[in-house]
C-alpha positions in Angstrom: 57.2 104.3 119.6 59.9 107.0 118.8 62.2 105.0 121.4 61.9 101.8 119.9 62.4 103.4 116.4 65.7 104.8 117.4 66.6 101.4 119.4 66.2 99.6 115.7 67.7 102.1 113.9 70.9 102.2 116.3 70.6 97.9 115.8 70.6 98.4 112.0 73.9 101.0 112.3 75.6 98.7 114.2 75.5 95.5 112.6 75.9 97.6 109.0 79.3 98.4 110.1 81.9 96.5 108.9 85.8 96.2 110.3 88.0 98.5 108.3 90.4 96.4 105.8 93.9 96.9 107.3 95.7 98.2 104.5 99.5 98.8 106.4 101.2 96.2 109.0 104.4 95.4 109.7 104.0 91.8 109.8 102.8 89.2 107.4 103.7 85.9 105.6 104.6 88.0 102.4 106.7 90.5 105.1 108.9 87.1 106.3 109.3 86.0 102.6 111.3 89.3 102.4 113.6 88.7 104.9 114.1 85.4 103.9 114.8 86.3 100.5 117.8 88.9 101.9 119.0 86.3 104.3 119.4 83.4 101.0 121.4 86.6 99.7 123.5 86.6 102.8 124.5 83.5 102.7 124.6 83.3 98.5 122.1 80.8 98.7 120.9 81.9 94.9 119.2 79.0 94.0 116.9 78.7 97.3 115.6 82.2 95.8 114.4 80.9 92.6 111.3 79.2 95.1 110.3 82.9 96.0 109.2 83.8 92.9 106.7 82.5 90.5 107.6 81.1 86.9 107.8 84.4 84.7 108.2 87.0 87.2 109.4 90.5 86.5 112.3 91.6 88.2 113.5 95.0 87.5 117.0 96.1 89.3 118.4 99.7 88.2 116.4 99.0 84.9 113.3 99.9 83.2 113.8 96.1 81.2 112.8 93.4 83.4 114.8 90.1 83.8 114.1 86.9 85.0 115.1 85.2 88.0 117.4 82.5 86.3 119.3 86.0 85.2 119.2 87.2 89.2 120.8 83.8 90.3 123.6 83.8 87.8 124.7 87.7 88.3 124.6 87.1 91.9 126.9 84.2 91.9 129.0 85.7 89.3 128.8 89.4 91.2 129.1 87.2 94.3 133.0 85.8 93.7 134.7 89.2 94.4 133.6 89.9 97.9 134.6 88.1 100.5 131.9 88.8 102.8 128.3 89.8 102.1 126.3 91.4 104.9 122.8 93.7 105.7 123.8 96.3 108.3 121.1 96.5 110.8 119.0 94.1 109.3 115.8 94.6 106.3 113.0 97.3 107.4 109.6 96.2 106.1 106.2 97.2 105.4 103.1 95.9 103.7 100.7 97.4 102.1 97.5 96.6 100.3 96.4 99.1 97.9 92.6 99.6 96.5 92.6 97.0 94.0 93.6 94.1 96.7 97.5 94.3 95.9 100.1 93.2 98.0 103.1 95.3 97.9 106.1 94.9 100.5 108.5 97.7 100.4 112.5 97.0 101.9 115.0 99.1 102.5 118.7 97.6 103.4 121.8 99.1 104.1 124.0 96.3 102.6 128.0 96.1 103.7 130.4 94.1 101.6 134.2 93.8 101.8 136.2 92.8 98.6 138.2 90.2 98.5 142.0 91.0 98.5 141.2 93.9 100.2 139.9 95.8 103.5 137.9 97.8 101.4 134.0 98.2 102.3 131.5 98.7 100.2 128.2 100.3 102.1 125.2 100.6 99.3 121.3 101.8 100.9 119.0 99.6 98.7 115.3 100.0 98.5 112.9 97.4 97.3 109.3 96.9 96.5 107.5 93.2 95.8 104.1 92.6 94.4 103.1 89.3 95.6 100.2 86.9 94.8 99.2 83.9 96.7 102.2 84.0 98.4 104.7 84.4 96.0 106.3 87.5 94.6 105.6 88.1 90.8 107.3 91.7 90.5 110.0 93.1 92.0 111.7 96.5 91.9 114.9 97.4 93.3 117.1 100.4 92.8 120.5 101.2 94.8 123.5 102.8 93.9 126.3 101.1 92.3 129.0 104.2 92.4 130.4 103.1 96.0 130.8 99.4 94.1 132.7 100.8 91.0 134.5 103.4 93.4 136.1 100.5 95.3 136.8 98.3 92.6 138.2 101.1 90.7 140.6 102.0 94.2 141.3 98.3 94.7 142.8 98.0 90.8 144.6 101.1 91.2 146.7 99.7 94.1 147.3 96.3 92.7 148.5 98.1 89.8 150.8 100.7 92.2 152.2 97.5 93.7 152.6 95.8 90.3 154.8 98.7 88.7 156.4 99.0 92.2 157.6 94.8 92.0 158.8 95.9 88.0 161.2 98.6 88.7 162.7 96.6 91.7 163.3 93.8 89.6 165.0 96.1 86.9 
């Protein structure tokens, strides 16, 4: 009797245990949407992002306000018309995660390389990211990097354009 008692009770533990939820991966639909959202940056295909993103998402970039996603697409192309090339060094890292209450976060980081135009300047900015996404689409974003290399350059790239433009004066006195 005591060996069928522990058989059943050993039956019951087994089938009461469940699969752990995987909370971490490195690969997932939402994971892809990521890197398909840096690559329509690569190629400054801005409005290809606006499908990414649900109508009223939050998007908050070296702010604390959010913006919307219509404002994304117009800096970008705006931003977009001084560099003349646009790339992510070594590719996006990704993760996922899903917290306790079911969330889906991916977290990027990026080290982004541009060159302006008129110019062999680089520009090398380390960008992390994190998206909250629901049925497949991302409805918050936060993304902080560090604009001093961007003003740095542009500040250099002015300075010699204005070098050379005093230089062409006095010549022509």
């Amino acid at each position: 009797m005591k060996k069928l008692f522990l058989f059943a009770f050993s039956l019951a533990l087994m089938f009461s245990c469940k699969e752990p939820v995987k909370q971490y991966t490195k690969s997932s639909p939402e994971i892809e949407t990521i890197k398909t959202l840096h690559q329509y940056f690569q190629e400054g295909n801005y409005e290809a992002l606006k499908d990414l993103y649900v109508e009223g998402a939050e998007i908050f970039e070296n702010s604390f306000e959010s913006k919307s996603i219509e404002d994304v697409v117009k800096e970008g192309k705006e931003g977009r018309v001084y560099l003349a090339d646009y790339t992510f060094k070594e590719g996006i890292k990704c993760e996922m995660i899903i917290n306790d209450e079911g969330e889906k976060w991916v977290n990027s980081w990026a080290h982004w390389q541009g060159t302006l135009k008129g110019s062999d300047k680089e520009i090398h900015v380390p960008i992390i990211s994190r998206f909250l996404f629901k049925d497949g689409k991302i409805v918050k974003e936060y993304s902080f990097w560090d604009n001093l290399p961007s003003y740095s350059a542009f500040e250099e790239l002015a300075s010699e354009k204005l070098d050379n433009l005093e230089e062409a004066l006095e010549e022509d006195k």
